[in-house]
C-alpha positions, -999 to +999 in steps of 0.1 A: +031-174-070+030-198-037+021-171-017-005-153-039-024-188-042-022-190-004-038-156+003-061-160-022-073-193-010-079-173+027-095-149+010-121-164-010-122-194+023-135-164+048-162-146+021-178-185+020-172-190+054-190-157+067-215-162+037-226-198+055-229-188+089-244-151+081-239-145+118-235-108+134-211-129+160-189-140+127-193-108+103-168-081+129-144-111+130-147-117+090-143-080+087-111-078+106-096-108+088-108-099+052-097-068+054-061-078+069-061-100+040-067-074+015-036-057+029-016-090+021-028-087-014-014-053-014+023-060-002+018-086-032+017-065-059+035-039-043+068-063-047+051-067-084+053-030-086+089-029-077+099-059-099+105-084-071+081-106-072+094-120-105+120-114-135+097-115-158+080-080-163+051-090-179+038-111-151+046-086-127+021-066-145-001-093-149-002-104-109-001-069-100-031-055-118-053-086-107-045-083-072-045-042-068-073-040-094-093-061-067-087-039-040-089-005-061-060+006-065-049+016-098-015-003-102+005+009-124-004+050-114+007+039-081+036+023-089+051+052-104+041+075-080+056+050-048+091+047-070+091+086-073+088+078-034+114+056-032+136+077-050+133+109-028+124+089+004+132+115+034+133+144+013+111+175+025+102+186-012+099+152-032+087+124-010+054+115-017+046+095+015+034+112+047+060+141+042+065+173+069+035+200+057+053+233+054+035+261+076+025+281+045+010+254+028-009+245+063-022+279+065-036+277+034-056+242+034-094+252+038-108+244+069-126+207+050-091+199+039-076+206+075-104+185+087-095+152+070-060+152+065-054+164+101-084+152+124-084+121+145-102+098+128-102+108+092-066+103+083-066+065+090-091+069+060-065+088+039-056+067+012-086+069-013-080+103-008-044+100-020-051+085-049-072+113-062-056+143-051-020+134-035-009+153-005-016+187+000+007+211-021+012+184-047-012+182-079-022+156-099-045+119-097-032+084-099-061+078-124-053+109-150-028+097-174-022+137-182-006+143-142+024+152-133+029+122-119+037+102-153+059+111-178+047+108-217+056+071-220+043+059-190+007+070-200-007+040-218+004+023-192-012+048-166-048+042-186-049+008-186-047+005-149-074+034-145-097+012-170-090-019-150-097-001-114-131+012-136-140-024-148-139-033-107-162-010-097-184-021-122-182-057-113-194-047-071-225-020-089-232-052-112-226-077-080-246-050-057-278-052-083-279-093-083-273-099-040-279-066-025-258-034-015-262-044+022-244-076+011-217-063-009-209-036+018-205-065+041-184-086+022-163-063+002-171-028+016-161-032+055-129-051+046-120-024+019-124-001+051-098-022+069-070-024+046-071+013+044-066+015+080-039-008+075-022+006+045-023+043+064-010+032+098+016+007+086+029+031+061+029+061+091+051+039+110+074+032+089+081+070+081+073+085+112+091+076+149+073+072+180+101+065+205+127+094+183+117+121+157+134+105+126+155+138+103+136+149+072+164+169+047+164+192+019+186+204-006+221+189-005+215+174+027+198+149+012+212+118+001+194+085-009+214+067+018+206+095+042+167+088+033+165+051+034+176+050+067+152+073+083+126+044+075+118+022+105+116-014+110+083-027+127+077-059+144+038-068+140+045-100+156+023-127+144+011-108+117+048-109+100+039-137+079+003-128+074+016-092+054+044-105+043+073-093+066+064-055+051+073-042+087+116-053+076+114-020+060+147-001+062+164-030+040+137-027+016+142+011+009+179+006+004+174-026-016+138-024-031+146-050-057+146-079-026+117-094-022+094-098+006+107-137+014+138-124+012+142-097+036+143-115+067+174-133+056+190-101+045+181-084+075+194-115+095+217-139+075+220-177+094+250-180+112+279-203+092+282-236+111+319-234+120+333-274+120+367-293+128+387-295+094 
């Protein structure tokens, strides 16, 4: 809970902050920060979503509906769909995250579809998109309790995070009528922007290699062991502590029930002090 009083505190600290000065010198800088904090907030109740942050479920569902519900993402219909994820991680077929597009399904995206999934810049921009309609050649919304995404038991659940994603936006079209659209864009909008662009790169990365191709497999190729470890780890270098050491990502798809102030130390246990007897 130390650490989602600390972001929060930065959070709400640079909307009064860029609020006093109302500077255009200050706003791309408050922009950049905010919306790097946003993304904080996410890796937060992401570990809610896996059931690290806590052993007690019911504040993992508490924490993790305030803090995704703030940055609109529906938190439980996510959470299922990034353990299905988890769970197939690698896998041609069943993944859910940034997977290889087979040729026929390619060849059959209309050309608005090929536009923003596939066009420089529009994929940085792809999450919102995601959460609506998944990838192409997989069905279903994050927000419909009916998808193929949720089994029959896990659609109470699935509503209630749609109704608390719906009860944000009508808090910022509520805010929006009482300061201004121009302000909430500025404050809330931008930042939202940013996070995106966060989420979508940092979750390329980890998926995808720049230096190597990493091996995608089908079938009985596949293995769970075979799939966490064509994750990659990323060093964001100061900006480790800020998003919670999310880039020490191969130990987390092994062992997703570590959490984020762990993984540094399971990566890299201390070395034992060896002493005279």
């Amino acid at each position: 809970m130390s650490y989602v009083l600390r972001d929060v505190v930065v959070v709400f600290g640079l909307a009064v902050a860029a609020i006093y000065s109302d500077s255009w010198l200050v706003w791309p800088l408050y922009w950049a920060a905010q919306g790097t904090m946003f993304w904080a907030l996410f890796v937060l109740g992401h570990d809610c979503g896996h059931g690290s942050f806590s052993d007690n479920p019911k504040l993992n569902s508490i924490v993790g509906h305030l803090l995704h519900s703030w940055i609109l993402v529906p938190y439980h219909g996510w959470r299922i769909s990034h353990r299905t994820h988890h769970q197939n991680h690698g896998h041609v077929e069943n993944d859910e995250s940034w997977v290889p597009l087979p040729e026929k399904i390619y060849k059959n995206l209309d050309n608005s579809t090929r536009i923003l999934r596939f066009t420089v810049p529009f994929p940085i921009f792809a999450y919102p998109m995601y959460l609506w309609h998944r990838s192409p050649g997989k069905k279903g919304s994050h927000f419909n309790p009916d998808s193929d995404l949720f089994s029959t038991s896990e659609r109470k659940a699935v509503l209630t995070s749609t109704v608390c994603w719906c009860m944000m936006v009508a808090l910022l079209v509520c805010v929006s009528f009482v300061v201004g659209l121009p302000q909430v864009l500025k404050l809330y909008g931008v930042p939202y922007l940013v996070f995106v662009m966060w989420l979508d790169f940092v979750t390329y990365l980890h998926h995808h290699g720049c230096e190597q191709k990493l091996p995608w497999y089908r079938g009985k190729e596949w293995s769970y062991l075979r799939g966490g470890l064509t994750t990659v780890d990323r060093d964001y270098g100061w900006f480790n502590n800020i998003h919670h050491d999310i880039g020490t990502h191969v130990i987390h798809h092994l062992f997703p029930q570590i959490p984020h102030y762990h993984l540094i130390e399971a990566v890299r246990p201390p070395l034992m002090k060896i002493t005279n007897p």
